[in-house]
C-alpha positions as a Python dict, from the first residue, in 0.01 Angstrom:
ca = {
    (1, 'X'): (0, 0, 0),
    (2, 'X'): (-356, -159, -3),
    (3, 'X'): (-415, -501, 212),
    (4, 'X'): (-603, -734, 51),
    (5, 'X'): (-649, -1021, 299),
    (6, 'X'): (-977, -1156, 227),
    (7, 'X'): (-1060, -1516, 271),
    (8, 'X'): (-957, -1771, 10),
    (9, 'X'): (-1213, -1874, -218),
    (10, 'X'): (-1438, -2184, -148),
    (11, 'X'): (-1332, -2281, -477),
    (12, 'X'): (-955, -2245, -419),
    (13, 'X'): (-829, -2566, -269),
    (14, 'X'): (-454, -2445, -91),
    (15, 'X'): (-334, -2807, -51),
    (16, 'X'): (-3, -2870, -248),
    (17, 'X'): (-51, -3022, -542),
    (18, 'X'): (1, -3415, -539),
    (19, 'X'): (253, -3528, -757),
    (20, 'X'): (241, -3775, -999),
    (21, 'X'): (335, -4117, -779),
    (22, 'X'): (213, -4370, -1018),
    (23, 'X'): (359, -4465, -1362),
    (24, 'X'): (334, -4800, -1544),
    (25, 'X'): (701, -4822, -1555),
    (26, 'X'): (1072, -4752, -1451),
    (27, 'X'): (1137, -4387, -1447),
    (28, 'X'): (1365, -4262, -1739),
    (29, 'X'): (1665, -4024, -1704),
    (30, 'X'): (1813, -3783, -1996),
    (31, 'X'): (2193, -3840, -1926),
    (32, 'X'): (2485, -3696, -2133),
    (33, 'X'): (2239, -3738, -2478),
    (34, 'X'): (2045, -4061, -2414),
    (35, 'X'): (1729, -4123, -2238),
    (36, 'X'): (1758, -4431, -2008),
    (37, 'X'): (1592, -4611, -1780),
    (38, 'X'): (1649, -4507, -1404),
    (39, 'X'): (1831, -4864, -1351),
    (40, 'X'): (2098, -4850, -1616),
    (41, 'X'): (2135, -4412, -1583),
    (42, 'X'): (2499, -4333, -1469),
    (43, 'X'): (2772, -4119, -1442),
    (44, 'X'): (3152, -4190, -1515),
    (45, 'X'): (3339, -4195, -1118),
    (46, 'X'): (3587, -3961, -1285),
    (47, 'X'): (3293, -3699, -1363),
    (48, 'X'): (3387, -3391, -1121),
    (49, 'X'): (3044, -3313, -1067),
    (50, 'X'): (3109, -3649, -831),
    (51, 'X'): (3454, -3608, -734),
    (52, 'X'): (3424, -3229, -637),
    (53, 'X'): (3080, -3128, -628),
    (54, 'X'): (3163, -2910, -987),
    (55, 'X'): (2884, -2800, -1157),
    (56, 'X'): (2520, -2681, -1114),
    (57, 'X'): (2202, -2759, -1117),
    (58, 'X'): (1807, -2652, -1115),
    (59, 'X'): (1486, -2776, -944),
    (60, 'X'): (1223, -2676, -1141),
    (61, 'X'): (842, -2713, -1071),
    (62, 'X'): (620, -2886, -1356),
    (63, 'X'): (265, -2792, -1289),
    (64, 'X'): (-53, -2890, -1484),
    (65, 'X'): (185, -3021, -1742),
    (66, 'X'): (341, -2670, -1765),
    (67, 'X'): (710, -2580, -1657),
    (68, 'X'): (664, -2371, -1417),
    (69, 'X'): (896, -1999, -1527),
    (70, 'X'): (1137, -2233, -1752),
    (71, 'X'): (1292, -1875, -1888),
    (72, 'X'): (1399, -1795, -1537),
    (73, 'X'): (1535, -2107, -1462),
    (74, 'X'): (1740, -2103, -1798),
    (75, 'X'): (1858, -1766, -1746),
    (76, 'X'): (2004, -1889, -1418),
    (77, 'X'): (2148, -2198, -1502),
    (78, 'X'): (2369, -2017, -1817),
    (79, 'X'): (2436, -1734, -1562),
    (80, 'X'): (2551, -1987, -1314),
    (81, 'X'): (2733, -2137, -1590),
    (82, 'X'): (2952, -1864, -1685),
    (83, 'X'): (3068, -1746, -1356),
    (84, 'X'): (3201, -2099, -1289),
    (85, 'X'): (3340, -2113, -1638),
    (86, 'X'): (3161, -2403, -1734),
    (87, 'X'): (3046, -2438, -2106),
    (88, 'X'): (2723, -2603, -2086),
    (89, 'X'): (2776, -2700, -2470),
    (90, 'X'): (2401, -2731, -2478),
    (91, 'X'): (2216, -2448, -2650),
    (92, 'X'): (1916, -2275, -2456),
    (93, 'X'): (1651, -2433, -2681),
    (94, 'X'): (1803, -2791, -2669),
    (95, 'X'): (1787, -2753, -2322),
    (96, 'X'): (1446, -2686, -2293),
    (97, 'X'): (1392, -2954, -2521),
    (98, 'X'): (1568, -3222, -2306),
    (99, 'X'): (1337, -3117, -2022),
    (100, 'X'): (1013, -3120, -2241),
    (101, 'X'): (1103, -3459, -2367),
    (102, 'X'): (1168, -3599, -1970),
    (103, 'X'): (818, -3494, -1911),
    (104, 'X'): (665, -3582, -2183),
    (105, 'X'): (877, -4008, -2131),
    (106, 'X'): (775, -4013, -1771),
    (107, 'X'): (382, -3897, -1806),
    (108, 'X'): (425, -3591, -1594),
    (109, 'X'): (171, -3373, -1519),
    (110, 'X'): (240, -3268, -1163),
    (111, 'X'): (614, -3289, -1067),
    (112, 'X'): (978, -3198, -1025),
    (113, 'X'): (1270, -3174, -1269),
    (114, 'X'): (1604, -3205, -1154),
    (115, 'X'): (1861, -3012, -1465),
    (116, 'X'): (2216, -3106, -1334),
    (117, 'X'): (2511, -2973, -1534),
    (118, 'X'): (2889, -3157, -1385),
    (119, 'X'): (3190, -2999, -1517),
    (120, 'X'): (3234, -3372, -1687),
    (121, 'X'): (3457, -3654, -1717),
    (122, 'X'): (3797, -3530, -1633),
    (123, 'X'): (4113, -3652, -1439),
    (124, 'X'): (4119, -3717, -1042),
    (125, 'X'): (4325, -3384, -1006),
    (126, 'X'): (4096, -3007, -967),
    (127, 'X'): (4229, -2886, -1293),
    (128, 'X'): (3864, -2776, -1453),
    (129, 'X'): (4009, -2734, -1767),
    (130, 'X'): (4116, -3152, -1815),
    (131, 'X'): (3718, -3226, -1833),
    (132, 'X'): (3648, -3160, -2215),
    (133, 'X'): (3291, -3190, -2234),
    (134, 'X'): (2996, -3107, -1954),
    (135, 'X'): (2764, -3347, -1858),
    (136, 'X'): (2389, -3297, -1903),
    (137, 'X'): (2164, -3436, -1649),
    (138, 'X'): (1758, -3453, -1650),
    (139, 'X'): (1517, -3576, -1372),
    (140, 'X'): (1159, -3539, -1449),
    (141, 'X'): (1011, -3719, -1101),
    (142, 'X'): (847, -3632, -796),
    (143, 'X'): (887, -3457, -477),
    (144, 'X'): (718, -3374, -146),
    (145, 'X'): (983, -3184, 110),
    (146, 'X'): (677, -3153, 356),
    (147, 'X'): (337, -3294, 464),
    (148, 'X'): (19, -3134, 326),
    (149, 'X'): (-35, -3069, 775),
    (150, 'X'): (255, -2884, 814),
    (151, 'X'): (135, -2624, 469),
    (152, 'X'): (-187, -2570, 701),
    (153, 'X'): (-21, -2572, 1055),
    (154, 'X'): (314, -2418, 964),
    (155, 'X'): (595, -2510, 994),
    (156, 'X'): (881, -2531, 1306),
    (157, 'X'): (1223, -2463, 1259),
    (158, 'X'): (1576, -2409, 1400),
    (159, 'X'): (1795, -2140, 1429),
    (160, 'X'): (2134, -2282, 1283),
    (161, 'X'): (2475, -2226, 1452),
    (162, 'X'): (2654, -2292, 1106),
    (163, 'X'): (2664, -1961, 888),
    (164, 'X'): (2616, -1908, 558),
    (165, 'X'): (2895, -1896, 346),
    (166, 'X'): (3043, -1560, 276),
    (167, 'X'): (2986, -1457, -73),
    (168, 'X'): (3375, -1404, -78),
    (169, 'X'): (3415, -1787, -33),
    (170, 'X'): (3172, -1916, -274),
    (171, 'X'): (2861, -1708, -380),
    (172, 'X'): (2546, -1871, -295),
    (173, 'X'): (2355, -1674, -561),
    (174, 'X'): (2536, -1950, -786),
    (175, 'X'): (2338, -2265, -711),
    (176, 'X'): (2648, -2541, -779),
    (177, 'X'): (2646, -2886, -689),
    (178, 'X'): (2809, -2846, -330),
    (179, 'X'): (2556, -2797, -84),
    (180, 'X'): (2703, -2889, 218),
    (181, 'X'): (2706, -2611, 393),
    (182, 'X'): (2371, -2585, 381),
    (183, 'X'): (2346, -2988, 422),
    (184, 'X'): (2540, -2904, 748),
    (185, 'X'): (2305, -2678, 846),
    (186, 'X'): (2004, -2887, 800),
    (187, 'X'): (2168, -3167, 1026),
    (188, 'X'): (2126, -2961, 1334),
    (189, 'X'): (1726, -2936, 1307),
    (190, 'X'): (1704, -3293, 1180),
    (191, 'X'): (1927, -3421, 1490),
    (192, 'X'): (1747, -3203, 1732),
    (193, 'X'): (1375, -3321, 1613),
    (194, 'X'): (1534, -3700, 1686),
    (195, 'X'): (1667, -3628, 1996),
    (196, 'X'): (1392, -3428, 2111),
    (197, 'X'): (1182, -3766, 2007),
    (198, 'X'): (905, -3588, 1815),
    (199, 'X'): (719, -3803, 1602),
    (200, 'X'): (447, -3610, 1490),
    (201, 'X'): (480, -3491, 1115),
    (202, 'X'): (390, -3182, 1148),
    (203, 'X'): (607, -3101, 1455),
    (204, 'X'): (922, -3241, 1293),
    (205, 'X'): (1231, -2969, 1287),
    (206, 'X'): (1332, -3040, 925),
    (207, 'X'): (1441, -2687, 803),
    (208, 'X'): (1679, -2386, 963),
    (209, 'X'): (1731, -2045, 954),
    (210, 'X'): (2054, -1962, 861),
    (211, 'X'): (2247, -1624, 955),
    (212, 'X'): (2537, -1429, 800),
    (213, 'X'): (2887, -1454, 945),
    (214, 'X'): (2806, -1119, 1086),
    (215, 'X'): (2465, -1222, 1204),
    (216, 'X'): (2221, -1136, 973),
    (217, 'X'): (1930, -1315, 862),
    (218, 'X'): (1980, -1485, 499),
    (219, 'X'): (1770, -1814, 425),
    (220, 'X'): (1693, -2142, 514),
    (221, 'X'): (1889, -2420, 393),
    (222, 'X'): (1685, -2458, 115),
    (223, 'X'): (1409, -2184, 96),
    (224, 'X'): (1427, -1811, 97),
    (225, 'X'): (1279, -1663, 378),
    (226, 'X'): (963, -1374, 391),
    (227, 'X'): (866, -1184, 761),
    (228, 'X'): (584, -981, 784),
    (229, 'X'): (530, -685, 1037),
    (230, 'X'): (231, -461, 1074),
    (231, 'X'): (120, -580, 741),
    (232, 'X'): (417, -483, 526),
    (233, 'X'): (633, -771, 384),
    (234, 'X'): (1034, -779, 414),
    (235, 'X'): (1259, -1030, 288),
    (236, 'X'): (1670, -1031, 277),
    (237, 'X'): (1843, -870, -9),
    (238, 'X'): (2048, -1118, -207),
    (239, 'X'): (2377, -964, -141),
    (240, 'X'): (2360, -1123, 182),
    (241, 'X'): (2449, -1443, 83),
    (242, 'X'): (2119, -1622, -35),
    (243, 'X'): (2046, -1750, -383),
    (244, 'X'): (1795, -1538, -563),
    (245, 'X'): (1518, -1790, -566),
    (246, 'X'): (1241, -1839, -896),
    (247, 'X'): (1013, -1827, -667),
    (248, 'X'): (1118, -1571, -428),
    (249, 'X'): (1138, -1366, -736),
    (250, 'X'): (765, -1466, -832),
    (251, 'X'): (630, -1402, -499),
    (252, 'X'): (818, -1089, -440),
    (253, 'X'): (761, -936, -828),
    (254, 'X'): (438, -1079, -916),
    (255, 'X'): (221, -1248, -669),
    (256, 'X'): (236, -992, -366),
    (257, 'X'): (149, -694, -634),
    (258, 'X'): (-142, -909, -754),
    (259, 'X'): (-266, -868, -402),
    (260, 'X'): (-176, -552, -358),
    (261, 'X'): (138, -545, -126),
    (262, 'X'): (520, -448, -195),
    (263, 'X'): (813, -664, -77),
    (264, 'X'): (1124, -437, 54),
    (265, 'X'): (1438, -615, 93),
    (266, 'X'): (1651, -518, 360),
    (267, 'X'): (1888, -655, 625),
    (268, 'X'): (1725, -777, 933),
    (269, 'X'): (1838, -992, 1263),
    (270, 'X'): (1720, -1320, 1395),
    (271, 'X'): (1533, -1090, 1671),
    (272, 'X'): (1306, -927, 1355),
    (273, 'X'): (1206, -1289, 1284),
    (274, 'X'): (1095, -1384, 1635),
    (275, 'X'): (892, -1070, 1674),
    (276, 'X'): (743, -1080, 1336),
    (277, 'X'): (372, -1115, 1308),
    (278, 'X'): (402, -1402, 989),
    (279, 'X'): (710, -1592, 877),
    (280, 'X'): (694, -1808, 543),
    (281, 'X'): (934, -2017, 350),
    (282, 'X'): (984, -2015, -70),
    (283, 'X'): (1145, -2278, -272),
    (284, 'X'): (1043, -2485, -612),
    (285, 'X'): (1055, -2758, -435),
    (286, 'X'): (903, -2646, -66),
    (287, 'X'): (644, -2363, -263),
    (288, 'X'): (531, -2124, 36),
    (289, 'X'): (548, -2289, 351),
    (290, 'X'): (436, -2101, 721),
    (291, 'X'): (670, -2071, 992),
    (292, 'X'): (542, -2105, 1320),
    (293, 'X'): (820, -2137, 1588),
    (294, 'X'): (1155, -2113, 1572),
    (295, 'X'): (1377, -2307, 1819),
    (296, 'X'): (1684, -2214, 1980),
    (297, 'X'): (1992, -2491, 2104),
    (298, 'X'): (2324, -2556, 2210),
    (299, 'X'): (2497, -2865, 2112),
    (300, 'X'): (2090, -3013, 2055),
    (301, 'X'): (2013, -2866, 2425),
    (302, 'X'): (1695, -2643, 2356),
    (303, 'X'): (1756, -2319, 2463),
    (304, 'X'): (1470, -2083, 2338),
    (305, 'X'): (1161, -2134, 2192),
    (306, 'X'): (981, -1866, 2034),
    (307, 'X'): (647, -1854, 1896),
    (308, 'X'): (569, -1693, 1607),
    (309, 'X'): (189, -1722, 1499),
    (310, 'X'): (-32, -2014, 1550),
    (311, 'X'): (-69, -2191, 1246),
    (312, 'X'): (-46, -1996, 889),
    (313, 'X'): (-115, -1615, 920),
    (314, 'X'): (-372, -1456, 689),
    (315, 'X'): (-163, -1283, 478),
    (316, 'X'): (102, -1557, 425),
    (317, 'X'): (-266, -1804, 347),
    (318, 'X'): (-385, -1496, 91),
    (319, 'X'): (-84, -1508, -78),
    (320, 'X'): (-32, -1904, -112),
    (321, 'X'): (-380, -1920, -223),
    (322, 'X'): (-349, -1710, -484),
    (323, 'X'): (-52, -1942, -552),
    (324, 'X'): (-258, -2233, -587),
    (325, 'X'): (-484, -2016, -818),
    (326, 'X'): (-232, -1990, -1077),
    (327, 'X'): (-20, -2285, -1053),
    (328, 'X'): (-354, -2544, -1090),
    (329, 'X'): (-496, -2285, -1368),
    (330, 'X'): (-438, -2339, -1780),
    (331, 'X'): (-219, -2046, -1766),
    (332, 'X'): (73, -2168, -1548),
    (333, 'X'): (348, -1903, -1660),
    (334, 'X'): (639, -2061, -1815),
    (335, 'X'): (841, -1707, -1865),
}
């Protein structure tokens, strides 16, 4: 393997790209075949994407007006689809059109799409099967997870007590509507940055690692998680319990070749991640993001703190740079 960790470009501006915050008027939202303005967009209370958190969803990056790897994200969603037995009832290319036309109503350039899919309107018992049509949901907004000073600083996070749920519960390679385990999860850093008091942004504890029932590393509660050791790049495999991420894929497929490292996936312990030399975050919405420390507690008493570079690490900064190269370019890949 060949390291390639040369300094970003002058050219090659690494802050996250702004979205678009300003539009003449009231967002609109695709729901179940109309577009309508955010204020009058709703849902039926007997839809069971509400009543049981049934159904699925995607958060999809629009960049420079392009949807950021839009086959990926379809593949996923139908996949998703079937092994919930769900019938979207929405072709692939209708689909795509629904999102195209969000972006197109709301002026988007720079921004987030949020593709829900509820089992539909059904009856207030579980029965999947009395819901006779899906509901189709589109977003085209904006999001910002972090502050452009914790993408330069890094970011510091918690070690969660909650586990990730077993595979043999509910997979979390199928990204559904219930997220509360990793919701849960999330709680414990956000509780411990207000009890600890910190009001700096970019000290704020506002993601977690989250482990295996048998104590392996998996992912964050919304990211997929990247160490690096002695210049070689690991990152969980997804039979772990983590869901295979579009941009996990991208980073581990595509963007570490272009600079001329391999990923391996393997199983690794909480330990690997305190001694690693760089520790980064990837998620549509949260891009690549730097871990810096990782805090230990019990019951929101801090029990360890460990250190794990100070600020972003070179590599990790190569590799988000050449992120930003591609995403702000004309040729944002839409595969």
């Amino acid at each position: 393997m060949t390291s390639m960790t040369s300094a970003p470009s002058a050219t090659t501006d690494t802050t996250p790209i702004a979205d678009d915050t300003e539009r003449a008027r009231e967002p609109m939202i695709w729901v179940n075949g109309q577009m309508l303005p955010k204020s009058q967009a709703a849902v039926s209370v007997f839809d069971h994407g509400l009543l049981y958190g049934d159904g699925i969803f995607e958060g999809i990056r629009v960049y420079n007006g392009k949807i950021f790897k839009l086959g990926q994200h379809m593949d996923r969603l139908y996949q998703c689809a079937d092994k919930i037995f769900l019938d979207i009832g929405v072709s692939r290319e209708e689909m795509i059109d629904i999102q195209r036309k969000c972006v197109e109503a709301n002026g988007i350039k720079n921004g987030y799409i949020r593709l829900v899919v509820t089992r539909g309107e059904g009856s207030l018992g579980l029965n999947p099967y009395q819901c006779p049509k899906a509901g189709v949901i589109c977003i085209a907004d904006t999001i910002a997870l972090f502050t452009p000073e914790m993408y330069e600083s890094g970011m510091r996070v918690v070690l969660a007590h909650r586990p990730k749920t077993p595979i043999a519960c509910l997979d979390p390679r199928i990204k559904t509507l219930n997220y509360l385990n990793n919701i849960m999860a999330k709680c414990e850093a956000i509780h411990l940055s207000q009890k600890l008091g910190i009001t700096d942004p970019k000290d704020q504890l506002l993601e977690v690692i989250m482990l295996s029932t048998d104590g392996k590393v998996s992912e964050g509660s919304g990211d997929n998680i990247f160490v690096i050791k002695d210049g070689k790049i690991y990152t969980p495999p997804s039979d772990v319990g983590i869901l295979e991420g579009i941009t996990r894929r991208f980073v581990k497929d595509e963007l570490c070749p272009m600079l001329g490292y391999s990923v391996e996936e393997k199983l690794f312990g909480i330990e690997d991640v305190y001694n690693a030399d760089e520790v980064f975050l990837t998620g549509s919405a949260a891009e690549m993001i730097a871990v810096r420390e990782v805090l230990t507690h019990d019951n929101l008493e801090v029990t360890g703190t460990h250190t794990i570079s100070e600020g972003e690490g070179p590599i990790t900064n190569a590799l988000r740079t050449k992120f930003r190269e591609i995403v702000t370019s004309d040729n944002v890949p839409e595969d």
